[in-house]
C-alpha positions in Angstrom: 7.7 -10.4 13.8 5.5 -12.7 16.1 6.6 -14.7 19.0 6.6 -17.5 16.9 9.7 -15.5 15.0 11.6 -14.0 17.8 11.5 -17.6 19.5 13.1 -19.2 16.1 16.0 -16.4 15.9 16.5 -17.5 20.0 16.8 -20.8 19.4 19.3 -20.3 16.4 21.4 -18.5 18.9 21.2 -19.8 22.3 19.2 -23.6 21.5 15.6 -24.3 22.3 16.0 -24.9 26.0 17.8 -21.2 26.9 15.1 -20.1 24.2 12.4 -21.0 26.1 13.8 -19.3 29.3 14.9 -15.8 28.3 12.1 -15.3 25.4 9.3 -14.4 28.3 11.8 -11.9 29.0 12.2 -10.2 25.6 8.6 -10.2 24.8 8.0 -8.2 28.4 10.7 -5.6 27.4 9.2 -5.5 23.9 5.9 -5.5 25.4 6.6 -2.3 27.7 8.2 -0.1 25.1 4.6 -0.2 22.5 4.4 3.0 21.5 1.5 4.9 23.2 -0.3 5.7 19.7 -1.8 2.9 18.2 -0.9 4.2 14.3 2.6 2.2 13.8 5.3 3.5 11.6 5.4 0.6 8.3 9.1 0.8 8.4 9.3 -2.3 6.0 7.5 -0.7 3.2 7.4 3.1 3.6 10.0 5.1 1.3 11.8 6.8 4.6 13.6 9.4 2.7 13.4 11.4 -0.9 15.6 13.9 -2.4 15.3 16.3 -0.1 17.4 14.2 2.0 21.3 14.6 3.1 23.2 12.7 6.5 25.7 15.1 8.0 28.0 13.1 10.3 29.2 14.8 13.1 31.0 14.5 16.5 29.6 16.3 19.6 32.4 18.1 20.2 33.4 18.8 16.9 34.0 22.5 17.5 36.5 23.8 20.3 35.4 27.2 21.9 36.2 30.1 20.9 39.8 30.9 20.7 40.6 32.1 24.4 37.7 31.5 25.3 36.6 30.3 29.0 33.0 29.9 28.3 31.2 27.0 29.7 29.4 26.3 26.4 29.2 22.4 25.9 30.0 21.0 22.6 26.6 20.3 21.4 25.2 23.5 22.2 28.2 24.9 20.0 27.3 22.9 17.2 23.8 23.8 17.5 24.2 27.3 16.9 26.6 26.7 14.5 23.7 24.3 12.3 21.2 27.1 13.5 23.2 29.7 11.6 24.6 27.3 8.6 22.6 24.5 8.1 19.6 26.6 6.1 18.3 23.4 4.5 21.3 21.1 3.6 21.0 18.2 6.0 17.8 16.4 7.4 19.6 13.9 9.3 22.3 14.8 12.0 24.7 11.3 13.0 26.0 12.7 16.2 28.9 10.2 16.8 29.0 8.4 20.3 28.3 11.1 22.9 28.2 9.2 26.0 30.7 8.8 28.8 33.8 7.6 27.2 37.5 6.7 28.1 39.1 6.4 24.6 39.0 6.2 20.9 37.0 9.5 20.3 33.6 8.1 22.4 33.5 4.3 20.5 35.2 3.1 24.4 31.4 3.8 26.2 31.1 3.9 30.0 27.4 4.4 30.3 25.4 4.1 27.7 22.4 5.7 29.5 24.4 9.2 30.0 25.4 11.9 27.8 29.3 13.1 28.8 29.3 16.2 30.7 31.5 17.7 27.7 29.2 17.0 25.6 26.2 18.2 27.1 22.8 16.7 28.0 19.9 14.8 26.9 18.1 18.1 27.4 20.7 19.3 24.4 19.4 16.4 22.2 15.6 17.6 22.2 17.3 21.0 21.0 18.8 19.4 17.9 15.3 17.8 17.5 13.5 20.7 17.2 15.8 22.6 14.6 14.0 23.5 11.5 16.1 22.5 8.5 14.1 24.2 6.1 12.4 20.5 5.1 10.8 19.6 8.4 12.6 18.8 12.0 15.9 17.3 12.4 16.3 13.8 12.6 19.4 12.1 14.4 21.3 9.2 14.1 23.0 7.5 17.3 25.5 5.5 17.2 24.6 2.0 19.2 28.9 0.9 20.6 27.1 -2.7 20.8 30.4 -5.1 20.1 32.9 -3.3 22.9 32.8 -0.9 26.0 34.8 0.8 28.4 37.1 -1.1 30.7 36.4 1.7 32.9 32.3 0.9 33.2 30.7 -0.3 36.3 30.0 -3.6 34.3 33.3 -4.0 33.8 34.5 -3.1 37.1 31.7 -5.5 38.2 33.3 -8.5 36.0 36.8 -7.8 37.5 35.3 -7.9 41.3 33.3 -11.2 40.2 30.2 -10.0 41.0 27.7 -12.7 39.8 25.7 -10.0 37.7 28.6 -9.5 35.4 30.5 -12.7 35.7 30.0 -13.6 32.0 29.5 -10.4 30.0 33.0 -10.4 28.6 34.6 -12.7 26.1 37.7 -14.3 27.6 40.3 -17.1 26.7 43.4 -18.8 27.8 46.5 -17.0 27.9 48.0 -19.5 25.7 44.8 -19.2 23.0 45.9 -19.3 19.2 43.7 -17.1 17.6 45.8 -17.3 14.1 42.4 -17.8 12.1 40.4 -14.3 14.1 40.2 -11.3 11.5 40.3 -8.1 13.1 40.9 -4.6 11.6 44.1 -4.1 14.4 47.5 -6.0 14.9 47.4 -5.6 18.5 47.1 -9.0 20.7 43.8 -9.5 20.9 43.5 -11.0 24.0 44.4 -7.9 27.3 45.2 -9.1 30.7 43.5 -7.7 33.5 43.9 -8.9 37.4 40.2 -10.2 39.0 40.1 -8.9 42.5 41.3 -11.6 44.1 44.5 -11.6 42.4 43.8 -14.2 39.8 44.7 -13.1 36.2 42.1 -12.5 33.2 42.5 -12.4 29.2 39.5 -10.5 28.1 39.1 -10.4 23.8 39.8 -6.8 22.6 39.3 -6.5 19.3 40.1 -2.6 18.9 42.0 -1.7 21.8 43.1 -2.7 25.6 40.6 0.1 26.6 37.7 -1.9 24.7 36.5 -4.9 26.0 34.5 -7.9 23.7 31.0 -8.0 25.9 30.2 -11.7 25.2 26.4 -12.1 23.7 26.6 -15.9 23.8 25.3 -14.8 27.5 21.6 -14.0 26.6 21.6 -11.5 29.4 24.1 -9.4 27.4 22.0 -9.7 24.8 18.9 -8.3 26.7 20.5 -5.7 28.0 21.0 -3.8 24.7 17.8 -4.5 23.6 16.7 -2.5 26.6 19.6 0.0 25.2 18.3 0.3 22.1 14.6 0.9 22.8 15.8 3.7 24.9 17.3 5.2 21.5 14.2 5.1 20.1 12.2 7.1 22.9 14.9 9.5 22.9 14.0 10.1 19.4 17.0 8.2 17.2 15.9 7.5 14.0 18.4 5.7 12.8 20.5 3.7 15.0 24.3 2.3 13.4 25.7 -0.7 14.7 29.0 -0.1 15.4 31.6 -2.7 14.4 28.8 -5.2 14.0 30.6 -7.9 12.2 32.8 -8.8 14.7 30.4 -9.5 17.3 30.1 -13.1 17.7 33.2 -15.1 18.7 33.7 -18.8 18.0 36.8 -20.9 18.4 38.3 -22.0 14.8 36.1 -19.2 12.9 37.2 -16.2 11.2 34.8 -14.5 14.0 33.4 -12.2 11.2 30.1 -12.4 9.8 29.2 -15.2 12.1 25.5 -16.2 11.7 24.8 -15.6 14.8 26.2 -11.5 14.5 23.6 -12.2 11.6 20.5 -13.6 14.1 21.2 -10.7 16.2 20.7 -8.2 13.8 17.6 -9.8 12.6 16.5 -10.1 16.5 17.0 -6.2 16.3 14.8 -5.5 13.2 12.4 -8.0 14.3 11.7 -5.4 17.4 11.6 -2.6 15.5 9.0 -4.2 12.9 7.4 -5.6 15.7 6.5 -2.2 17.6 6.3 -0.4 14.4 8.9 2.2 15.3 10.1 5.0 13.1 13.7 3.5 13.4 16.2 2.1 11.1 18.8 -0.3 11.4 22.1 0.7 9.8 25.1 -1.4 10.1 28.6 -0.6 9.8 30.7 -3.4 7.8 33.9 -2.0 6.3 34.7 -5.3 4.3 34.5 -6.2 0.9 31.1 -5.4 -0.9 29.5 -8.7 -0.9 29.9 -9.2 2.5 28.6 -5.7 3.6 26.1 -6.2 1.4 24.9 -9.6 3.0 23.8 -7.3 6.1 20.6 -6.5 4.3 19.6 -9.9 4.9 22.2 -12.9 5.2 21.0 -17.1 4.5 22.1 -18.3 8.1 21.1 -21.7 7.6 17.3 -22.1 9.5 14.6 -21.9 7.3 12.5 -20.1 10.3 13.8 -17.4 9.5 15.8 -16.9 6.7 13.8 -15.0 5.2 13.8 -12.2 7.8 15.2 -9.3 6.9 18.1 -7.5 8.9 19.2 -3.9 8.2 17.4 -1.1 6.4 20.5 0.2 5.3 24.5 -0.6 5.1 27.4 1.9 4.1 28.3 2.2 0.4 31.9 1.1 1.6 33.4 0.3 -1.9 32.7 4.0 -3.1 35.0 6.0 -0.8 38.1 4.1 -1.7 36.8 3.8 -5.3 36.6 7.1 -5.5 39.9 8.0 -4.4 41.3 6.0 -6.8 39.5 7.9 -9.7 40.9 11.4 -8.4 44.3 10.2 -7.8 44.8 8.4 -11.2 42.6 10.2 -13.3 40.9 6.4 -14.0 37.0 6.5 -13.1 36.9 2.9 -15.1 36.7 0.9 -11.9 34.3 2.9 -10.3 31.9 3.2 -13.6 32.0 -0.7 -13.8 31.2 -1.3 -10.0 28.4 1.6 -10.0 27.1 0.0 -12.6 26.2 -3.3 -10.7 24.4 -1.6 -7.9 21.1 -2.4 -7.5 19.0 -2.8 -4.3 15.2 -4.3 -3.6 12.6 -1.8 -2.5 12.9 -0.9 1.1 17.0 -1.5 1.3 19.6 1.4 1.2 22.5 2.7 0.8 24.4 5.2 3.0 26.6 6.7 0.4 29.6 8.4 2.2 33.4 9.5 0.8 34.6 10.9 3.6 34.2 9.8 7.9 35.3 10.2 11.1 37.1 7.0 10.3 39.8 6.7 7.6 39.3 5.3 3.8 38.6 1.6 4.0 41.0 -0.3 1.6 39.1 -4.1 2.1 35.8 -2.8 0.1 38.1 -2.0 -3.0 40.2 -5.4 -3.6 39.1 -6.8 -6.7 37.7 -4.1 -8.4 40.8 -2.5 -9.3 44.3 -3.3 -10.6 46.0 -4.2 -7.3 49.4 -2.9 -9.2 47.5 0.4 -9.7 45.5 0.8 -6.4 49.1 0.7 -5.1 50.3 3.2 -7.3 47.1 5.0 -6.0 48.4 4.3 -2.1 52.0 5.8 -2.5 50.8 8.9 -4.3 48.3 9.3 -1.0 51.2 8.7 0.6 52.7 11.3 -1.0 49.7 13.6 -0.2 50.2 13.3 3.3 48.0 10.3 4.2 49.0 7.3 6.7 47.9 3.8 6.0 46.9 1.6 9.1 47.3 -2.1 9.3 44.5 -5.2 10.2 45.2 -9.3 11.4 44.2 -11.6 9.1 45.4 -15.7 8.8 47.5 -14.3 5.9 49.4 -11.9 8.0 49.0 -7.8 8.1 47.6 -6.4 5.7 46.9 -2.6 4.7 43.6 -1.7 5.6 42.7 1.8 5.8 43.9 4.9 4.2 44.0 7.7 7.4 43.9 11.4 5.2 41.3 14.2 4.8 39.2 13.5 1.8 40.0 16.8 0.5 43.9 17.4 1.0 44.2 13.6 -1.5 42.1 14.4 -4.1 42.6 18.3 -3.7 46.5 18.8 -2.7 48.0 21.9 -1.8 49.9 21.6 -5.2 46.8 21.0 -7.7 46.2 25.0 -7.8 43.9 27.9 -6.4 41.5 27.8 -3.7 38.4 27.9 -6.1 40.3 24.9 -8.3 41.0 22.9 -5.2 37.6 23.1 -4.2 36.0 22.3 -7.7 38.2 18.9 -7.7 36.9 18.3 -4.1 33.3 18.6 -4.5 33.3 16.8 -8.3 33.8 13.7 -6.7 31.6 14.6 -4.2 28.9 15.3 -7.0 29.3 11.5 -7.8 28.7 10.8 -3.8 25.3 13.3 -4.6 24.1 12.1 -7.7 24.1 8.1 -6.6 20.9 6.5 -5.5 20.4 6.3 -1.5 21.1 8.4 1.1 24.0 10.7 1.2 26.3 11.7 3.7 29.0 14.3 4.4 31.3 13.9 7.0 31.1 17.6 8.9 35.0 18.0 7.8 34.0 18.0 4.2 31.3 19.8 4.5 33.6 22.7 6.3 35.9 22.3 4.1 38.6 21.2 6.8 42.1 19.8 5.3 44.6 17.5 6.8 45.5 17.4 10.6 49.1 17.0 10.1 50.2 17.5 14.1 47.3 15.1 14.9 48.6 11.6 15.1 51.7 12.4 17.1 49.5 14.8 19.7 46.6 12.0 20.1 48.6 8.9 19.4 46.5 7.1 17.0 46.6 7.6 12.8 42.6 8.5 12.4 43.5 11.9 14.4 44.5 13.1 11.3 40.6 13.7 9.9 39.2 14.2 13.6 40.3 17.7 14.5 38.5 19.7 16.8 38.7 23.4 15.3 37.7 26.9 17.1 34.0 27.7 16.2 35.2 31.2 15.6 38.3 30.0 13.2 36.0 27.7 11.4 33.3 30.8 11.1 35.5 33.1 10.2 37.0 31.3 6.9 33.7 30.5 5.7 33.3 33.9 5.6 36.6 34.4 3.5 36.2 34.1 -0.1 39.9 34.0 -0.5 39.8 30.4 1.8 39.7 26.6 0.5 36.6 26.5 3.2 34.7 29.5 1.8 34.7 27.7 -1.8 33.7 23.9 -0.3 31.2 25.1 2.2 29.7 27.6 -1.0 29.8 24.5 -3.5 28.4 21.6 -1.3 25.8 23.9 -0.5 24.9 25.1 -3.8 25.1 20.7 -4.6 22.6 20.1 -2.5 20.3 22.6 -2.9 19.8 22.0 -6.3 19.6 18.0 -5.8 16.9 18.8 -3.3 14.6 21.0 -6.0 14.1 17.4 -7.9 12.3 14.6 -7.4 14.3 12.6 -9.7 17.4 12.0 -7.0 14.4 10.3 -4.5 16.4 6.8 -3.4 14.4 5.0 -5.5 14.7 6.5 -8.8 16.6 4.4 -11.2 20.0 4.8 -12.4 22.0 4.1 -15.3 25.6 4.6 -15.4 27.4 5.2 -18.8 30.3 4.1 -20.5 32.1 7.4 -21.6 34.6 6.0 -24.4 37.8 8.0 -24.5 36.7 9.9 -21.4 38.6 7.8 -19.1 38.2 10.4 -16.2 34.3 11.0 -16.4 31.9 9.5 -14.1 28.7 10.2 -15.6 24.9 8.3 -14.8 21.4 9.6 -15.9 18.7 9.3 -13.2 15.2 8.6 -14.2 12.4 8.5 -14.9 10.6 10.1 -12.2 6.8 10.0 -10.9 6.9 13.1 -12.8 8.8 11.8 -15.6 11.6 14.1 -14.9 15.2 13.1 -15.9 18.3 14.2 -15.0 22.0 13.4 -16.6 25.1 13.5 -14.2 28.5 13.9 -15.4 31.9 14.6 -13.0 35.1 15.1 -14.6 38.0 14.2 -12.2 40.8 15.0 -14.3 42.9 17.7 -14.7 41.8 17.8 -18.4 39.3 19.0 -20.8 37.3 16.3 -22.0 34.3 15.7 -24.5 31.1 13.2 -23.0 29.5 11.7 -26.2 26.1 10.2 -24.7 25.6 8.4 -27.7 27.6 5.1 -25.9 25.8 2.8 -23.3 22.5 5.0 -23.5 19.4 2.9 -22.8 17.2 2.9 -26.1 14.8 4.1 -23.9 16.2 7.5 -22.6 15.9 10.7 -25.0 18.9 13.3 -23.7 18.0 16.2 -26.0 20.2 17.1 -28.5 22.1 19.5 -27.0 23.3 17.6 -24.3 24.5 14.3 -26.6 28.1 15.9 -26.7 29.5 18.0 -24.0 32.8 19.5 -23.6 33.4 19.3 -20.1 36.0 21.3 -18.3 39.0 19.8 -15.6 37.2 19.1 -12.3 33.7 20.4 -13.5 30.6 18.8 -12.2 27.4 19.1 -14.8 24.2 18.3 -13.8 21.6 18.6 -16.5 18.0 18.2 -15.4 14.9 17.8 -18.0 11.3 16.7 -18.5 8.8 15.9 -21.6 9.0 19.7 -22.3 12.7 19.7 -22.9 15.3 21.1 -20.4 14.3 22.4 -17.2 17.9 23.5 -15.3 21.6 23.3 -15.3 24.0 23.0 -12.9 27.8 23.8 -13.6 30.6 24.1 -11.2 32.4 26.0 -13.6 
């Protein structure tokens, strides 16, 4: 992007005259963060990732100390040894959620976004994680960029509250009185928080999450430029992928849903703009848990300007419809809504997908409506229920509405009840095996990947429902049953493994191979896809049975006149919970892969 570009997406947001004034500015912070080599990284056209590829999502803290212990080990030093020692290979990319200084919600309340919390560690801990060999090259990390809220706790905020005139207008505020019936929020909290200026006079600051997390107000260009500078310093701290927390909520404007606003739109284009612009090896991922045209819109959103429309905004956006999709599919035993959206996915060169099941953040319940039977999906939501999982509520002009399922991934579609370790953890990672075999990126939250279960105690102790999935286990505990063949952990953390291994031995699961899902008549609980061809005219044929039964694939039915399985492979009996993965080239078959 040129000046002529950035100056257009100013002027969108702020007019032409507050354009002119602040974009002297921006082009001087841009200007002072070129990278010191002059060979740019083409991060509009490049392929940034290929099979070898996997996105392990992780808090810092996410292991306690050692039971009894009183060492003064910080939390990302733990989970460094821990990757050192089990991490041979599985995951390129490390999202280490927010790791700043923090007063709530798990880190997502930030009170300086220039420090690393002491219980975390240090930046000095960060350069350790970038210099762990994962088998495929270096580690590369994912920050998370808290840009729609922060801390009331924060010197800026504590700056607004004692009207200093450098913070006077970096927080959204309203009336007392202010009717904000049409806002959509994922909370049913009010949305506006009072707080007491310092002379006494009374405040409603916008809170959109919480009374701890302030709305910073980005119709104040200043705001604006101050996470600019914030994310530039991501990218010299060596972030390669930056996620824009909450992003669709940003800007606020009276008698608008305040979602997907164009201007939350400009901004991220203002955002990729800079990146493009100094050719950094950084990409934009926004976080959007809302239906799956609008999430998708994020990849580059009509705003209404024809300067710069055409402008593209994030490299990548969450696969949000999949993780409630999918849970549907093991609950019911139905993968017929998830075959028929799969099968619609399709994405330009240079535009991703972060394909996830599980997070630190429950199972997002918007992405699914209208792509199942909404008698069914409720059917779906009391048998969670039954499970053990909690179901949190959002705003909307309509009234509350359900809008996240709060479980572990693996105690829904793998309950207690379902049977042995070993068969619990074959039902778990089959419907992970459709998270692996899907083009884009894939992610594991660190839960899954240790094969952690529900956190029953958690709510009550912490207060909130999403404690249920955000445990903090003993490093030893958690070492010790991955070590335990007779343990639900052992068999996940063996499986997932052994999943991504194999994906990583062929070029045919690269991002941009193409994929063709299948109809599977009678096989009303198989998710099956072939993948191909690739560069090396490799294919490979994908097939995930979520049921509790035996069931035959016939491949003969939507097969592209075009793809040749070989003969042996048209008809396959496939066994409850059994993941097959059969790869082949021009030579005939090459490997097999069989959870059974």
């Amino acid at each position: 992007m040129d000046k002529a570009g950035f100056n257009s997406i100013l002027s969108f947001i702020y007019g032409k005259e507050t354009a002119e004034k602040i974009l002297p500015e921006l082009l001087a912070i841009i200007d002072s963060n070129k990278p010191q080599s002059e060979t740019k990284h083409n991060s509009k056209h490049s392929l940034p990732f290929t099979h070898k590829d996997a996105f392990l999502i992780t808090y810092g803290n996410m292991l306690s100390a050692d039971t009894g212990s009183t060492s003064s080990e910080t939390g990302l030093a733990r989970l460094f040894r821990f990757l050192e020692k089990r991490n041979k290979g599985s995951f390129s990319y490390l999202h280490i959620l927010p790791f700043h200084p923090y007063s709530s919600d798990d880190g997502f309340s930030v009170i300086d976004y220039r420090q690393i919390d002491d219980r975390f560690g240090s930046w000095d801990d960060i350069e350790h994680f970038k210099a762990l060999d994962t088998n495929n090259g270096k580690l590369k990390l994912a920050f998370d960029f808290v840009v729609n809220h922060g801390s009331v706790q924060s010197e800026w905020f504590r700056g607004f509250l004692q009207n200093e005139n450098a913070y006077n207008a970096w927080y959204v505020t309203r009336p007392s009185d202010y009717d904000y019936k049409t806002v959509v929020r994922p909370r049913t909290h009010p949305l506006l928080t009072e707080f007491k200026k310092a002379n006494g006079e009374p405040v409603w600051v916008w809170t959109t999450f919480s009374a701890d997390q302030v709305d910073y107000d980005f119709s104040n260009p200043i705001v604006l430029l101050e996470f600019v500078k914030i994310l530039l310093e991501y990218a010299r701290r060596g972030a390669g992928i930056v996620r824009l927390d909450a992003i669709a909520y940003l800007w606020k404007e009276d008698g608008t849903p305040c979602l997907h606003h164009p201007k939350t739109h400009a901004v991220v284009k203002l955002f990729r703009g800079i990146v493009d612009c100094l050719g950094l090896p950084l990409l934009i991922l926004t976080e959007t848990n809302v239906p799956h045209e609008e999430n998708i819109s994020y990849f580059g959103k009509t705003v209404g300007d024809a300067g710069f429309d055409t402008l593209p905004e994030a490299h990548m956006v969450y696969n949000f419809a999949l993780p409630p999709l999918a849970l549907y599919a093991a609950i019911s035993g139905d993968a017929g809504p998830l075959r028929k959206w799969a099968g619609t996915l399709s994405l330009e060169p240079g535009k991703y997908f972060l394909n996830f099941l599980a997070s630190h953040d429950g199972v997002g319940l918007t992405p699914a409506r209208g792509l199942v039977d909404e008698k069914a999906f409720k059917d779906a939501l009391e048998e969670a229920k039954r499970r053990g999982a909690l179901i949190s509520y959002k705003s909307t002009p309509q009234g509350d509405i359900p809008y996240e399922l709060n479980c572990s991934y693996a105690s829904i579609v793998a309950p207690p009840g379902l049977g042995t370790a070993e068969l619990r953890a074959r039902a778990f990672c089959a419907v992970n095996g459709i998270l692996l075999s899907l083009p884009g990126l894939p992610a594991m939250y660190f839960h899954s990947w240790i094969g952690s279960e529900a956190w029953a105690e958690g709510p009550e102790l912490l207060g909130y429902n999403r404690a249920i999935n955000r445990e903090k286990p003993a490093i030893d505990t958690v070492e010790k049953a991955l070590d335990d063949p007779e343990t639900f952990r052992y068999h996940v953390h063996q499986r997932l493994n052994a999943f991504l291994a194999f994906r990583q031995k062929y070029p045919v699961f690269n991002p941009d191979v193409p994929c063709y899902v299948l109809e599977t008549g009678e096989g009303r609980s198989l998710f099956a896809l072939i993948r191909g061809p690739s560069k090396e005219g490799s294919w490979a044929l994908c097939i995930e049975n979520i049921g509790g039964s035996k069931t035959k694939f016939i491949a003969e039915a939507g097969i592209k006149p075009n793809i040749a399985i070989p003969t042996a492979y048209k008809q396959i009996e496939v066994e409850p919970w059994e993941t097959r993965w059969v790869m082949w080239d021009k030579n005939g078959t090459a490997d097999i892969l069989s959870s059974v």
